[in-house]
C-alpha positions as CSV (number, residue, x, y, z in Angstrom):
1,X,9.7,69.0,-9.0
2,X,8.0,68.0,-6.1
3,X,5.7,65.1,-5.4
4,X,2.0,64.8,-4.0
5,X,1.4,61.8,-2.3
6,X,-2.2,60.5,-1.9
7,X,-3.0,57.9,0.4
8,X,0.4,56.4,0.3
9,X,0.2,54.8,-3.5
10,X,-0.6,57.3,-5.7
11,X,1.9,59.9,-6.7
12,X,2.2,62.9,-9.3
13,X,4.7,65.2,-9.7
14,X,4.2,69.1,-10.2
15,X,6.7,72.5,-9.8
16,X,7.2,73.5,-6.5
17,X,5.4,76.3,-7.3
18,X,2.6,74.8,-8.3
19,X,2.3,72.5,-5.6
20,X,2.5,75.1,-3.1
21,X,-1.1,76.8,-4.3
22,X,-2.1,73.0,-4.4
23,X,-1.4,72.8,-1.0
24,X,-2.9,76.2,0.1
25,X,-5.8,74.8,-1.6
26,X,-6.4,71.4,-0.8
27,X,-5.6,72.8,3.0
28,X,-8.5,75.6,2.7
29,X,-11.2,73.1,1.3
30,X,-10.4,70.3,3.9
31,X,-10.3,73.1,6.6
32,X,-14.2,74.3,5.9
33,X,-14.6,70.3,6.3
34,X,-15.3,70.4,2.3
35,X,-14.3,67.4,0.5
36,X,-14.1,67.1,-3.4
37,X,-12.4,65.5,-6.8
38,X,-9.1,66.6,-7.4
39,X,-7.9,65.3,-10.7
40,X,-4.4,65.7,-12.8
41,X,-2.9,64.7,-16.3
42,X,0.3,62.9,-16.3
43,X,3.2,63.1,-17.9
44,X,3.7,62.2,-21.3
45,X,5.9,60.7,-20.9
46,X,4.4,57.9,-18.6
47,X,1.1,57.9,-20.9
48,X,-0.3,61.5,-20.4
49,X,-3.4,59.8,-18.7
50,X,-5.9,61.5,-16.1
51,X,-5.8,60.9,-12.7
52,X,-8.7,61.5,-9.7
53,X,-9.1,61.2,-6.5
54,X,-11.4,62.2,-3.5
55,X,-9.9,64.8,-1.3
56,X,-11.8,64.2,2.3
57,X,-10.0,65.0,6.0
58,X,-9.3,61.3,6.8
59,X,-7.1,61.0,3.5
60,X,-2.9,60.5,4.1
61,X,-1.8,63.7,1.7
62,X,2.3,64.3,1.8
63,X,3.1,67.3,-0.3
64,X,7.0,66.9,-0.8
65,X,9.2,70.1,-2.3
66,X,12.2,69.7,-4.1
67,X,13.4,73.6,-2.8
68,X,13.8,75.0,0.7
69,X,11.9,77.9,0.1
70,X,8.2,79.0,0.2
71,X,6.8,79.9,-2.6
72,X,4.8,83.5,-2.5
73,X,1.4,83.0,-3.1
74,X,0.1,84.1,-6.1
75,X,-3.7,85.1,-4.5
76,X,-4.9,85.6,-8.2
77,X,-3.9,81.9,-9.1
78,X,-5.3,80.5,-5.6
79,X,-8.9,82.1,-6.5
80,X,-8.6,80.0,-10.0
81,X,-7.7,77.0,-8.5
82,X,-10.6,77.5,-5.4
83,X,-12.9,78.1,-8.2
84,X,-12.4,74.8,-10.0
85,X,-12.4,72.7,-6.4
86,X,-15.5,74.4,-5.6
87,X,-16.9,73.4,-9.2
88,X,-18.5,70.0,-9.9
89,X,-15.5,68.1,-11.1
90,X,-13.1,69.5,-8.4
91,X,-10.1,70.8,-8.2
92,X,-7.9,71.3,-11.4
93,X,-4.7,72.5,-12.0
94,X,-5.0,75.9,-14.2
95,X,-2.2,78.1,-16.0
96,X,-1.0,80.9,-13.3
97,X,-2.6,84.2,-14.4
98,X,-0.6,87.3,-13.7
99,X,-0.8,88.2,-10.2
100,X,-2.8,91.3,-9.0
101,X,-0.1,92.9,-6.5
102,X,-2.4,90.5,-3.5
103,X,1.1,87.8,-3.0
104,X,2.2,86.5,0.1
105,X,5.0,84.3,1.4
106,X,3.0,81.7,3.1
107,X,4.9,78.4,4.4
């Protein structure tokens, strides 16, 4: 499991994998100077709340991996999760969709 770190304080875990396309897309947004919600559930086990924050460039973000390898980038799951940060409520983590042959080894 790795760890995103916002700001210094607030933390949330997610698979390395999915942390990766998080970081692919969190990178691309802030890039194009675009800044927006990102929001996640917790664990259970800690509560299962909802967590948001604002994503701008001047934010601390640590992305933290548990593995030494890059994860290949699913470009079918990237779209999803670009779609959702470029939606009103922001960016949300959605279920990997089978990937369309487009992957690449980014990291």
């Amino acid at each position: 499991m790795g760890k995103f770190i916002y700001e210094g304080g607030i933390r949330a875990e997610f698979d390395d994998r999915a942390l990766s396309h998080l970081q692919v897309a969190i990178g691309t947004k802030l890039r194009r100077n675009e800044p927006f919600y990102f929001t996640w559930h917790g664990d259970v086990s800690t509560g299962g709340g909802r967590t948001t924050v604002w994503v701008h460039a001047a934010a601390s973000l640590v992305f933290t991996y548990y593995g030494g390898r890059p994860a290949k980038i699913n470009r079918t799951w990237l779209e999803a999760l670009m779609r959702t940060a470029n939606s009103p409520v922001g960016l949300q983590v959605v279920p990997e969709p089978p990937d369309d042959g487009g992957s690449e080894v980014l990291g």
